[in-house]
C-alpha positions, 0 to 999 in steps of 0.5 A: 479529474486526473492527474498526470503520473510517471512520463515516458520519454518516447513511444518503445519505452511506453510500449516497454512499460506498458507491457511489463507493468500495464498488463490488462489495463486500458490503453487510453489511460496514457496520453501524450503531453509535450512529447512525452507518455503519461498515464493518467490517475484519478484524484482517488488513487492520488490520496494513497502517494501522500506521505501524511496519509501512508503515516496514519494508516501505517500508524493504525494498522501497527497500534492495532496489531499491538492491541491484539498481541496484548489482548492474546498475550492475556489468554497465555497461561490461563487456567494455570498457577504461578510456577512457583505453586506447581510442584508444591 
């Protein structure tokens, strides 16, 4: 199933469009429907637009790299003694 995605309005513009951002890509991916351009996505590529779902990935990506900057905090300073026992 696809869905529709970003309208052009006339044909040069789709052309304009296609070239500075649909390098290598298929042509028949954009369709005309009532007078305008329209590239067609797949139900897939529509998941990663939804905002609950950019949350909760941009939600784990940073709780994981907090958990690995307190897991290499521990190693700062191993095998060392307190300063205050450094010089005694």
């Amino acid at each position: 199933m696809y869905y529709l995605l970003m309208k052009v309005r006339d044909e040069k513009e789709m052309k304009l469009i296609y070239f500075f951002f649909f390098i290598g890509k298929n042509t028949d991916k954009m369709v005309k429907y009532k007078g305008c351009y329209i590239k067609k996505v797949s139900k897939i590529r529509m998941l990663k637009h939804k905002n609950v779902l950019v949350f909760l990935g941009q939600t784990l990506l940073y709780f994981a790299i907090f958990m690995a900057l307190i897991y290499l905090y521990n190693y700062l300073g191993q095998g060392q003694g307190n300063f205050i026992y450094n010089e005694f």
